[in-house]
Residue, then its C-alpha position, 0 to 999 in steps of 0.5 A: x426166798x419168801x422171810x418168815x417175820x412171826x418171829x420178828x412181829x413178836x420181839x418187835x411186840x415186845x420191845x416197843x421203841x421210843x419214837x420220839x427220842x429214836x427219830x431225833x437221832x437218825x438221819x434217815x426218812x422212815x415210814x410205813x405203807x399199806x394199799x388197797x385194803x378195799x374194806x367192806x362187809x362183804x362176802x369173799x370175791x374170787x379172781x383169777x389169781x386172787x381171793x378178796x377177803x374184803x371183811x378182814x382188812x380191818x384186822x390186817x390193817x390193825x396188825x400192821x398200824x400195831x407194827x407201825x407204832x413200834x417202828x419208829x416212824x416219821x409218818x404212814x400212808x396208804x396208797x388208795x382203794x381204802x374202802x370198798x363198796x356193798x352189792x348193787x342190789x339184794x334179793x327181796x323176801x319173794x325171791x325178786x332182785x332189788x336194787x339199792x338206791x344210790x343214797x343207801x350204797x353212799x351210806x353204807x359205804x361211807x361206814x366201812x371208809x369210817x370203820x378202816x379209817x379208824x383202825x388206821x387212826x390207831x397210827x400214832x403220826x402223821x397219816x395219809x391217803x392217796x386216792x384210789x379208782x375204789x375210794x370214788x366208787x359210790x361215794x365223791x371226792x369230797x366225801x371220801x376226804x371228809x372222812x379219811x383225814x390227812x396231816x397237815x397242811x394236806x388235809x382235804x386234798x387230793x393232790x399234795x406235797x410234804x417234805x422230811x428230812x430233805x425228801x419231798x414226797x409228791x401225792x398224785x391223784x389219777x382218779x380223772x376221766x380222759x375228759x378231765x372231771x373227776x371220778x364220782x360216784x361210780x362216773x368212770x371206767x377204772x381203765x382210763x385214768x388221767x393226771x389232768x394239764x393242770x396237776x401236771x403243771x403243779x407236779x413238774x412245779x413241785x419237783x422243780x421246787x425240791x431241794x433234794x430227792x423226791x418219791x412221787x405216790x400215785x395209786x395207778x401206774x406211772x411205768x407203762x413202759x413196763x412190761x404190764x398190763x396198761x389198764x392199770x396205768x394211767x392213761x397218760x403215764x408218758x406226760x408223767x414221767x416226761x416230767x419226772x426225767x425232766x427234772x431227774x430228782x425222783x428216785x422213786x414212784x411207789x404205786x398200788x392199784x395192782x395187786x400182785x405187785x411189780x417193779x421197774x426202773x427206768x433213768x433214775x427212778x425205781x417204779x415199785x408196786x406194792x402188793x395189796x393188803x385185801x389179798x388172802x385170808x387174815x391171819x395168814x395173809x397180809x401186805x404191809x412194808x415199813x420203807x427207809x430212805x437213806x441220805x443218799x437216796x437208797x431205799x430199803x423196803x422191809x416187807x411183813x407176810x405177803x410183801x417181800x423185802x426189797x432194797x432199791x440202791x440210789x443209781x444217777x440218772x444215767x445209771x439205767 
C-alpha cells in the first residue's frame, strides 16, 4: 500500500539534522536520488498512461533538494533527462509554422538545464548527473557537462566512479549510437543506445578494482532479461551485465529512463528503476527516494509521493 509521507515531510521540516556530526557516526552509505525531471517551459504532454508537466519539475526538485538537505546524506544524484527541450517550430503572426533554428533551440534549452541545475545546487553535498537520451536532444555532451556540474574528480565526465564508505558507485553512459559516436544534438534514435567496447573495458576494469560492493547508475536499462519493453534498455545490455556476473560484486543497478518504474533481480543484483519525477502535476505528484546501503550490502529505498518504499536484501550470487 501506497505511504501517505505529508506528514513525515513536515516533522522532517522541522527537526533539521545535523549532517556532518550525524554522518561521522553511521556506518551506512546514504544518499538521495531524482530522474527525468525533463525541465522545460513547455505546455503539458499527455502520453498513454502519463501526463508530462515539464514546467513543474522545478518545484518538485526544490521539494526533494529540501528533503535532501535534512536527510543527513553522503551525496545526491540524478539518473539522467534533467532538462527537456522547447517545440521545433512556432506559428508566425500570418498563422504560418515556422521553425526554429538549431542555435535558438540550443539556447533556450541550455536555459531551462541552467534553471533545473540551480534548484538541484540547493544540495548542500556532493552532486551528480547520469546522461540521459533527453540531456543530448538539442544540445551536445559537452555543453550539458559544462553546465550540470559533478563533484570531484567526476567533473566534466560522463562516465565515472566514486567510492564511499567501502561502496563504489559506477556511472555509466548509454548515450552512444550503435555506431559508437555520441548522441548530439538530436544525432540519434533514443531506441538504440550502446556502452561502447571502450567503456565496457573501463566498466569490467572499475568493478575488478573495488574493494568491496559496487551500485552501477545508468539511465537506460541494463535488465533486457526482464519482462520489459527492450527499447528502453540498452542496446547491448547482454555485454553489460556479462561483465557485472563476471566479477559478481554488484549488488545493484539503479536505472531511469522509464518512468513508471520497475524491478528485477538476476544472480546478485537487484535491477531497480525508479519512477520519473516529470510524472503528474506538483503538489500532488512527485518521485524522489533517499536510499541507504548497509555494511552488508542491503539497500533500503525510502520512497517520498509517487516513489514507493522498497528494501532490496543482500542475496549471494547463487541466491537467484
Amino acid at each position: 500500500m501506497k505511504t501517505n509521507r505529508r506528514d513525515f515531510i513536515i516533522g522532517a521540516m522541522a527537526m533539521p539534522i545535523a549532517r556532518t556530526s550525524l554522518a561521522a557516526e553511521r556506518k551506512t552509505v546514504r544518499f538521495g536520488v531524482v530522474t527525468d525531471s525533463h525541465y522545460a517551459k513547455k505546455p503539458v504532454a499527455a502520453w498513454t498512461g502519463s501526463s508530462r508537466h515539464y514546467a513543474h519539475s522545478t518545484a518538485k526538485m526544490r521539494d526533494a533538494v529540501e528533503i535532501f538537505n535534512k536527510s543527513d546524506l553522503d551525496f545526491a544524484i540524478e539518473l539522467g533527462d534533467l532538462k527537456d527541450m522547447g517545440p521545433l517550430s512556432v506559428k508566425s503572426a500570418a498563422g504560418d509554422k515556422v521553425n526554429r533554428s538549431p542555435n535558438e533551440l540550443r539556447a533556450e534549452a541550455l536555459g531551462f538545464l541552467d534553471e533545473i541545475e540551480g534548484e538541484f545546487k540547493r544540495f548542500n553535498g556532493p552532486r551528480y548527473h547520469v546522461l540521459g537520451n533527453h540531456d543530448m536532444d538539442c544540445i551536445s555532451k559537452e555543453d550539458f557537462l559544462a553546465h550540470a556540474e559533478n563533484h570531484g574528480a567526476a567533473k566534466g565526465k560522463a562516465n565515472y566512479s566514486f567510492s564511499v564508505r567501502g561502496v563504489k558507485f559506477v556511472v555509466l553512459d548509454g548515450c552512444f549510437n550503435p555506431d559508437g559516436t555520441p548522441y548530439r544534438c538530436g544525432n540519434f534514435d533514443w531506441r538504440k543506445a550502446i556502452l561502447t567496447k571502450d567503456e565496457l573495458e573501463w566498466f569490467d576494469a572499475e568493478l575488478a578494482s573495488a574493494k568491496g560492493p559496487a551500485i552501477v547508475f545508468c539511465h537506460q536499462l541494463l535488465d533486457g532479461f526482464s519482462r520489459i519493453t527492450p527499447v528502453i534498455c540498452l542496446s547491448n545490455w547482454k555485454d553489460a551485465v556479462a561483465v557485472m556476473e563476471r566479477r559478481g560484486n554488484v549488488i545493484a543497478s539503479i536505472q531511469g529512463h522509464h518512468h513508471s518504474g520497475h524491478y528485477s533481480f538476476r544472480k546478485g543484483t537487484h535491477y531497480w528503476t525508479m519512477k520519473a519525477m516529470i510524472e503528474g502535476p506538483h503538489p500532488a505528484h512527485n518521485s524522489y527516494a533517499v536510499v541507504e546501503v548497509s555494511p552488508e550490502g542491503a539497500i533500503s529505498i525510502n520512497g517520498f509521493a509517487d516513489c514507493e518504499n522498497r528494501t532490496l536484501p543482500f542475496k549471494t550470487k547463487t541466491t537467484g
